[in-house]
C-alpha positions as CSV (number, residue, x, y, z in Angstrom):
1,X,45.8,-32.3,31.9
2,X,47.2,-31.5,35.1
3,X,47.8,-27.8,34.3
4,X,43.7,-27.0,33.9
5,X,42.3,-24.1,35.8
6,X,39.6,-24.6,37.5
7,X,37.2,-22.2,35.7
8,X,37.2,-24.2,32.2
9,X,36.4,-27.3,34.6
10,X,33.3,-25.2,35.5
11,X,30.1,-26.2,33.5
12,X,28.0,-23.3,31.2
13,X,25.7,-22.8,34.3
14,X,28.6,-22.3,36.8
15,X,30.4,-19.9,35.1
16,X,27.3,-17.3,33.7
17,X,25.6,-17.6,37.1
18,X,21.7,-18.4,36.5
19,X,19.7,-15.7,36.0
20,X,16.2,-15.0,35.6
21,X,15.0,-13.3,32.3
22,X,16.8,-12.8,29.3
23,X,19.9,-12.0,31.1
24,X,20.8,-15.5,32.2
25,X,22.1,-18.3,29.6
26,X,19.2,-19.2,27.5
27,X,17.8,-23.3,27.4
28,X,16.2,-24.5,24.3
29,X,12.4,-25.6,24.7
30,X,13.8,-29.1,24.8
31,X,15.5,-28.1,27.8
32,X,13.2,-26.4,29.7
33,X,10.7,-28.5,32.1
34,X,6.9,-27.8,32.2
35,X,6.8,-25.5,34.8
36,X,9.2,-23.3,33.2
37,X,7.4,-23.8,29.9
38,X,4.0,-22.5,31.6
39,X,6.1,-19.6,33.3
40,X,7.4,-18.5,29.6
41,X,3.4,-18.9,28.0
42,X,2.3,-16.9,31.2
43,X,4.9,-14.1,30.7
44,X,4.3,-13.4,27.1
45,X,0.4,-14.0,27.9
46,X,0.3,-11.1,30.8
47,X,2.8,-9.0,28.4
48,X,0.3,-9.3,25.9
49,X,-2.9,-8.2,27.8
50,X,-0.8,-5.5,29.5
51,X,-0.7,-3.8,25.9
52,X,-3.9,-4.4,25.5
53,X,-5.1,-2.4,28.6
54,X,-2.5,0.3,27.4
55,X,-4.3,0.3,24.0
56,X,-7.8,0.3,25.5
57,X,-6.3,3.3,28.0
58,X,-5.4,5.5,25.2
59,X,-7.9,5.0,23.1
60,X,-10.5,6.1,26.2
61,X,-8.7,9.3,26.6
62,X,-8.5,9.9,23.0
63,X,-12.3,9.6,22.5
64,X,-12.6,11.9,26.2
65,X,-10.3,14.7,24.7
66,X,-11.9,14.6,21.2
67,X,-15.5,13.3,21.6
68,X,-17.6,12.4,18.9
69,X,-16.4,11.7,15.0
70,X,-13.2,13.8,15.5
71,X,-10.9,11.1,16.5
72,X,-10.7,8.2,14.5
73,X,-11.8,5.5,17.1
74,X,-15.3,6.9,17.4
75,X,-15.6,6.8,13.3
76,X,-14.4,3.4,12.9
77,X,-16.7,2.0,16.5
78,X,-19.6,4.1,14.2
79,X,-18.8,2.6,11.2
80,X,-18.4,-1.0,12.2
81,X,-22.0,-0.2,14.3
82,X,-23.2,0.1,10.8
83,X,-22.2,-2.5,9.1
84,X,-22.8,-4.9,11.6
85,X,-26.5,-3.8,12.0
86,X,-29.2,-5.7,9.9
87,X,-31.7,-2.9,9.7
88,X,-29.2,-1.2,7.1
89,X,-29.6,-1.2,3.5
90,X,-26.7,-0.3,1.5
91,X,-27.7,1.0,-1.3
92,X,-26.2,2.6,-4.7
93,X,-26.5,6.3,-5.3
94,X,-26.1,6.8,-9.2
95,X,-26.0,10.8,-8.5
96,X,-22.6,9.6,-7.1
97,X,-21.0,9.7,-10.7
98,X,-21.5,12.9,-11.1
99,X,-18.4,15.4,-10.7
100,X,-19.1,19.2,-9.7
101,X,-16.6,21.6,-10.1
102,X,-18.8,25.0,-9.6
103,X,-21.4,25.1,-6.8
104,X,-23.8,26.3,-9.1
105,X,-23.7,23.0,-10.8
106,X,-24.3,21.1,-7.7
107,X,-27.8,23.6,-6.8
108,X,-28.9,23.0,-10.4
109,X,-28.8,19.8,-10.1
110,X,-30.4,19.4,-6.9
111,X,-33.2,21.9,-8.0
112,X,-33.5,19.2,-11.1
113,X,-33.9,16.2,-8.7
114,X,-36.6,18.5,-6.4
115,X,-38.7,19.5,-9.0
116,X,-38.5,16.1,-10.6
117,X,-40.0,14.8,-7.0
118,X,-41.9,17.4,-6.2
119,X,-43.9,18.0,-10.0
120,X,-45.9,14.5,-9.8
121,X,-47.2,15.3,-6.3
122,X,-48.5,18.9,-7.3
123,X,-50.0,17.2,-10.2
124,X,-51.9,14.6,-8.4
125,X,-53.6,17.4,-6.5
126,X,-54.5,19.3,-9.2
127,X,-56.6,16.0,-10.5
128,X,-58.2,15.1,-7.2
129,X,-61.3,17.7,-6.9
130,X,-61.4,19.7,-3.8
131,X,-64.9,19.1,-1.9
132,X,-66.3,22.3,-3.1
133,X,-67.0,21.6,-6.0
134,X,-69.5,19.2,-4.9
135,X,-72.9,20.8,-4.2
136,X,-75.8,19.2,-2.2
């Protein structure tokens, strides 16, 4: 065809001028050469530890505003800290089953516990005889 312009003889990368970034035409993976393959892992790679640091950032000030177990990052560091320690037993507290709905439930039931703790140890004093009793 004699009539042709000359942009539609101009290939894809003529006419959208290369660009870098997303802007530009895009090249499958097929397309692309190792170096630009590495330049794409790299990107992504630094994008990802740049959230990372932003993460790491915000949580630092978080925990400097609201030390301690007010902010949720110090509970879960504490509570990983526990479960990941070996000297901690977990154990099972069957007290847990029980449901209070008046305080004065909950102190007669803790009195209940005390004196059930406390009653064998008075006992066992009682039976041991204190050293007056012995005469020389």
């Amino acid at each position: 065809p004699a009539a042709m312009s000359s942009a539609s003889q101009l290939s894809p990368e003529e006419v959208y001028a290369m660009k870098k970034g997303k802007a530009g035409v895009g090249k499958s993976n097929e397309e692309l050469e190792k170096e630009d393959r590495k330049r794409l892992r790299q990107e992504r790679k630094s994008a990802q530890r740049k959230r990372k640091r932003q993460r790491e950032a915000e949580r630092k000030v978080i925990s400097k505003l609201n030390p301690g177990f007010g902010n949720k990052y110090a509970k879960a560091k504490a509570m990983k800290s526990i479960q990941d320690d070996k000297h901690v037993i977990k154990g099972t507290d069957a007290d847990s089953q029980v449901k209070f709905t008046k305080s004065t439930q909950f102190f007669k039931h803790l009195q209940e516990r005390s004196d059930g703790v406390i009653a064998p140890l008075k006992e066992n004093k009682t039976k041991e005889k204190s050293s007056g009793s012995f005469k020389l």
